[in-house]
N, C-alpha and C positions, 0 to 999 in steps of 0.2 A: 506249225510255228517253230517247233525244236528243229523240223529238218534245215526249215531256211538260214536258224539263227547258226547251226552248227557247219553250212556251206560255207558262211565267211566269218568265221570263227578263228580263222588263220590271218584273215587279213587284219579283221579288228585287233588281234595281239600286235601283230606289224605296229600297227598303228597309233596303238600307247606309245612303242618304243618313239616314233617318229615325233608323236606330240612331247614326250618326255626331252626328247633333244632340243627340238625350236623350244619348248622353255624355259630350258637351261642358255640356251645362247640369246635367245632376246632379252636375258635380266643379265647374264653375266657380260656384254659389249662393254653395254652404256655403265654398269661398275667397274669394271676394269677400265673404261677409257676415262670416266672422273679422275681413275686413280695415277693414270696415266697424266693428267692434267690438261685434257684433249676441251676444245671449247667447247661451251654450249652449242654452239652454233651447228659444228661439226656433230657432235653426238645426234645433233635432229635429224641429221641430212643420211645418218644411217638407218632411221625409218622411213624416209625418205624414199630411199631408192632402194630398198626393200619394197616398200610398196608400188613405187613404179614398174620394179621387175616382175612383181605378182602380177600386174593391169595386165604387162604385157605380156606374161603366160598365160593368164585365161584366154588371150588372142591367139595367142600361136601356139602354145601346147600341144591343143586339137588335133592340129597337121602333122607334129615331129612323133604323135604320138601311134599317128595311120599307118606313118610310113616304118614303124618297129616293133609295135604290135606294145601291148601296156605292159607284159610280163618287163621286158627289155628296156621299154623305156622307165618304167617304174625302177627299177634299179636302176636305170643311171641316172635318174634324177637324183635319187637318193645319197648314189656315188657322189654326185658333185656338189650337194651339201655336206657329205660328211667329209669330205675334199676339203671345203674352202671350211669349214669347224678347226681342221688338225691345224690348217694354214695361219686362221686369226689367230692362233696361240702359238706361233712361230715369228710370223710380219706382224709384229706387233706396231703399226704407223696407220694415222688415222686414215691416211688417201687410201693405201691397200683394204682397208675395213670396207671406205664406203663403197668402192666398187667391187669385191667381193659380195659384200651386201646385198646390191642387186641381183646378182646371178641365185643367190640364195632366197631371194623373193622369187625368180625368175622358176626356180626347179620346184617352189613349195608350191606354188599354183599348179604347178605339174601333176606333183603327187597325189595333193589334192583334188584334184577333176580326177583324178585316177583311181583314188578311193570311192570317190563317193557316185561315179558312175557303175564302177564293178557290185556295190551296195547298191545302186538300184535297180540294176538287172538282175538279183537277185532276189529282191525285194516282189511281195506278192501284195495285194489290194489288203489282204489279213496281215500279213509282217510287217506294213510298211513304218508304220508309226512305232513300234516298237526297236524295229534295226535303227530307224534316225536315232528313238531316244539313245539307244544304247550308244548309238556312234557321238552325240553330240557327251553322252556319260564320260565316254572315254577319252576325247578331243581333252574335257576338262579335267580330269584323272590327271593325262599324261602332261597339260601343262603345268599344273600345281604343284605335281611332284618333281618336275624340273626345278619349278622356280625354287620348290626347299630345298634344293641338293646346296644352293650357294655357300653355307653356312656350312657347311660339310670340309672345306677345303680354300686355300687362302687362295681368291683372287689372282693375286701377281704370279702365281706359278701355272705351267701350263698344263695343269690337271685336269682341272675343268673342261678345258678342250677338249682332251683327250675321251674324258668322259661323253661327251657330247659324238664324238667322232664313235666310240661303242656303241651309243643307243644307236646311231642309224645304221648302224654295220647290224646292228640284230633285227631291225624293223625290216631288213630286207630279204631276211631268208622265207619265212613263212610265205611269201608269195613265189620264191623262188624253187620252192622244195614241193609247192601246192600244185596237182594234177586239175584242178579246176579250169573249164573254158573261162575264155578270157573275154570279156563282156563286150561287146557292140562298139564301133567306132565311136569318137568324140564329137560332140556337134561344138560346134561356135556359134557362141551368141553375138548379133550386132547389136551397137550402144546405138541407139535412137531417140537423143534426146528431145526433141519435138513431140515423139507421141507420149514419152516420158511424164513429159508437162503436161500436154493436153490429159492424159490420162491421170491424174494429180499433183498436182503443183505444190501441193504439203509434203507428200511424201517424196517429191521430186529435191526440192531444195532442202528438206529435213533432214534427208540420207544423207545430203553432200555436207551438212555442216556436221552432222555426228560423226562423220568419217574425218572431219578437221578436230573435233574434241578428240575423237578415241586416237586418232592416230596423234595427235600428241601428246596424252596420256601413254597410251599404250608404251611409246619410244623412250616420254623422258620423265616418266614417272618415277625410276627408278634411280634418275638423276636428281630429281627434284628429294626423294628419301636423303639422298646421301649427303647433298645441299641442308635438307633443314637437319643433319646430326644425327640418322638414326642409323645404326651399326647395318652388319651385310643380314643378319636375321629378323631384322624390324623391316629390310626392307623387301625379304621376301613374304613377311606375313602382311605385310600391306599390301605388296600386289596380288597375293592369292588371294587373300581376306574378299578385295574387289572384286573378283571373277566369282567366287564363293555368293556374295551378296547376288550382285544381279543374276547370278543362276537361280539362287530361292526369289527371287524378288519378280522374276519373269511372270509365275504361273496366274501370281494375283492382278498384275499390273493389264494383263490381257484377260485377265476373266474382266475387269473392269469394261476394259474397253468394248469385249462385245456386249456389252449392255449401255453403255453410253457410247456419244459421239468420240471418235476416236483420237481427234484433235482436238479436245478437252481433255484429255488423260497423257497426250503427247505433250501438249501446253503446260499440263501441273507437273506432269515427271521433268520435264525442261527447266522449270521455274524452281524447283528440288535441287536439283543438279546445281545451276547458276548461285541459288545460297550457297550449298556447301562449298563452291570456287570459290567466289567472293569469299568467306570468312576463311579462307586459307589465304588467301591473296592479301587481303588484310590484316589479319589476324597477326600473321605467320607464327602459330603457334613450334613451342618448341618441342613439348611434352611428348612422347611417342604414344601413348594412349589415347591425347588428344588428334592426334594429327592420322594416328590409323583410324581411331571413334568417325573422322570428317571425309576422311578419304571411302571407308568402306558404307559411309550414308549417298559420298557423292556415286558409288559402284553400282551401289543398289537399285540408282534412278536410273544411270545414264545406259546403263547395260539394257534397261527394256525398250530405248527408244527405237534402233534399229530394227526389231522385229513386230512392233506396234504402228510405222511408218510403211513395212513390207504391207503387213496387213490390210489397213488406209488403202494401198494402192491395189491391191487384190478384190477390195469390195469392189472396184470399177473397174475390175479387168473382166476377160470374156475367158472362157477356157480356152480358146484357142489361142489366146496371148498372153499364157500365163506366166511361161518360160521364159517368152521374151521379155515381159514386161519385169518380171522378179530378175533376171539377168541383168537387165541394164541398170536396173537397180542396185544392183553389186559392185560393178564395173563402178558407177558412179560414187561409189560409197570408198571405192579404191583411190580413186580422183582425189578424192577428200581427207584420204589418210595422208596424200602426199605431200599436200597442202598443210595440214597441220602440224607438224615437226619441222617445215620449212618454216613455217611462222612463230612455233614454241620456241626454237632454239635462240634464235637472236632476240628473242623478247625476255629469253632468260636470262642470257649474258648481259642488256642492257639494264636490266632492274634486277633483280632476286633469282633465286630459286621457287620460291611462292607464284609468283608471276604465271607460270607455267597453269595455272589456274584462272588469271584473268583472261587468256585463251577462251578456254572452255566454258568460261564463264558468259564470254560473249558469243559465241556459238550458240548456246542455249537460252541465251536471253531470243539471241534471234527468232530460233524456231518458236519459243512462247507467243512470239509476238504475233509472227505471219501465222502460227496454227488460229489463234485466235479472230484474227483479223480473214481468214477463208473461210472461219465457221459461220462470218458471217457475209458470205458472198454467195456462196455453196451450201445446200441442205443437207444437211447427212440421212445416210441409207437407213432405214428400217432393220432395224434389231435384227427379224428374222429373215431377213433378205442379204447379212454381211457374209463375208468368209467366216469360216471359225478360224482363230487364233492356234497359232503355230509357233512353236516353242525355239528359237533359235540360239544358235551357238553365241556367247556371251563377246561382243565385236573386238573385246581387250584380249581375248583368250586366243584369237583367231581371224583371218577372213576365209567367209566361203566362196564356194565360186559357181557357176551360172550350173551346171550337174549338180549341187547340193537342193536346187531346187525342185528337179524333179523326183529329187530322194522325198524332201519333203514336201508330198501330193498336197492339193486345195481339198478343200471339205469333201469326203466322199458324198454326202449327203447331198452338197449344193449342187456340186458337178453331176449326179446323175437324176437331179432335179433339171439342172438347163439341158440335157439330153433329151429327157423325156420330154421336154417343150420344146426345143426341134423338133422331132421326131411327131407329135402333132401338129406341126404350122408345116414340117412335110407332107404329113397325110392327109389333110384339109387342104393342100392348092395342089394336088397330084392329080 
């Protein structure tokens, strides 16, 4: 176990650095572009096309990355984020942001299958759950402590950039300086949404609308902080507080679910979520105790639904289409982030800052609604017959991408259960 953990022990450092930069730069845009006076409209459309760029490096990454081997191209991925970081704090104009923006979704998909592919070829059947935790530890480590740096240094100057532009200049040495083989080509995942459905149509449209809350939380949360009156430190403890929450809030949320039906726990945690929108939406409370107290109840729910709906689809997957099916699952969850900031934003500019919550509010109403109404169309699986429950990256903090899944293996248990029942229906018709 020491030997394995202490192979990518170099990269995992990289790695803080890297998570520590995206989130220092996804909370400082959207404050410096408020500050700027940039529209709501505009501020959505830079998670926007952020998220579109990520869709479309989980497609093509794979291939830029055959053809230069991961050492190579992992630095230059990195290069051309911490590129376009020094840059936003020079062109300071929204057009250059959003399109910047994109290419910075575009390299962080990169990076990402990059890490987390090199972590699974090193990863053993005994490491494996322990390298995820640690990797999913430090994903969350290194955004938190971005997001507090805000409060460190004023906005309007181009320091923070700068800062930003350092972490990824240090997240690239340790793979750079590291004698380690360099792990197995990139596979690509294709998005098939037909077998998506037919293999769960809860977990299917469930992903896609939490990819429409998170991603217009995720983008304009920190717009919506700055709208209802809370300085640049209220509004980093609100958005870590969030990530914080639904990290503790994950472990219970799925012990639940593998002992009940899992679109009853998907439905309640939705219905949770949708209150605490609604009473910000309504409310619009001023207080910053109140409004962090509602935001980090609404974190706590929303953060467990992506990996409770992965699950869902996982009890009706076969091993052999486990990748593909948690893959497009991603992808689709990508769709949805891009979708949601496209919709937060002009809904914010037209009514409030609160609004940004009747969003998510209706997202979650949705999924309560359809989880309910398939539980009673579809029988749910037997307790001991589901996946086990897998602990995933908190959707605010992060996206992962179609190699994160086979970091994080299906139940050893179950998988070498359906083996060994092959492996008799082999020897009985042979």
């Amino acid at each position: 176990m020491k030997r394995n953990l202490l192979s990518v022990a170099a990269l995992l450092f990289g790695t803080l650095f890297l998570f520590m930069g995206n989130g220092l730069q996804g909370i400082l845009l959207p404050v410096r572009g408020n500050l700027e006076g940039y529209a709501t409209t505009t501020l959505g459309l830079l998670g926007t096309s952020w998220a579109a760029g990520f869709v479309i490096g989980c497609l093509v990454a794979p291939k830029m990355v055959g053809r230069v081997g991961h050492v190579r191209a992992f630095s230059g991925f990195i290069s051309i984020i911490a590129i376009i970081a020094l840059v936003s704090g020079i062109a300071v104009h929204p057009v250059w942001w959003v399109l910047l923006r994109a290419v910075t979704g575009f390299a962080t998909a990169g990076t990402s299958m990059i890490i987390e592919s090199w972590l699974n070829e090193r990863a053993t059947n005994e490491s494996r759950g322990a390298i995820f935790s640690l990797y999913i530890a430090i994903t969350l480590i290194g955004v938190v402590a971005g997001q507090m740096m805000i409060p460190l240094e004023d906005v309007r100057t181009p320091v923070l950039f700068m800062i930003c532009g350092i972490f990824y200049c240090i997240a690239m040495l340790p793979t750079l300086l590291s004698t380690a083989a360099s792990p197995q080509p990139l596979k690509a995942v294709k998005l098939d949404l037909r077998a998506l459905y037919r293999n769960s149509p809860v977990s299917c449209l469930g992903i896609l609308l939490v990819g429409i809350a998170n991603g217009a939380y995720g983008t304009l949360g920190a717009v919506f902080g700055a709208g209802a009156g809370l300085s640049d430190t209220s509004i980093a403890i609100m958005m870590s507080s969030t990530i914080f929450a639904g990290a503790v809030m994950q472990l219970p949320a799925g012990r639940l679910s593998d002992r009940i039906d899992r679109r009853y726990v998907l439905a309640a945690m939705s219905a949770v979520a949708a209150f605490a929108g609604l009473m910000l939406a309504v409310l619009h409370p001023s207080s910053p105790v109140f409004i962090i107290s509602l935001v980090v109840l609404y974190g706590a729910v929303a953060n467990t639904l992506y990996p409770i709906a992965v699950a869902h689809a996982n009890d009706y997957a076969s091993s052999e289409d486990f990748v593909k099916v948690s893959g497009g699952l991603l992808l689709l969850y990508g769709i949805g982030t891009i979708i949601g900031p496209t919709i937060g934003g002009p809904v914010m500019s037209v009514a409030s800052p609160h609004a940004l919550f009747l969003v998510t509010a209706f997202a979650h109403v949705l999924i309560t609604v359809y989880a309910i109404m398939r539980s009673r169309v579809r029988a749910a699986i037997p307790a001991g017959d589901r996946d086990a429950y897998t602990t995933l990256p908190t959707a605010t903090s992060q996206m992962m991408t179609p190699e994160s899944m086979s970091l994080a293996d299906r139940n050893p248990a179950k998988a070498a259960e359906q083996q060994q029942q092959q492996d008799d229906a082999a020897l009985k018709y042979s």
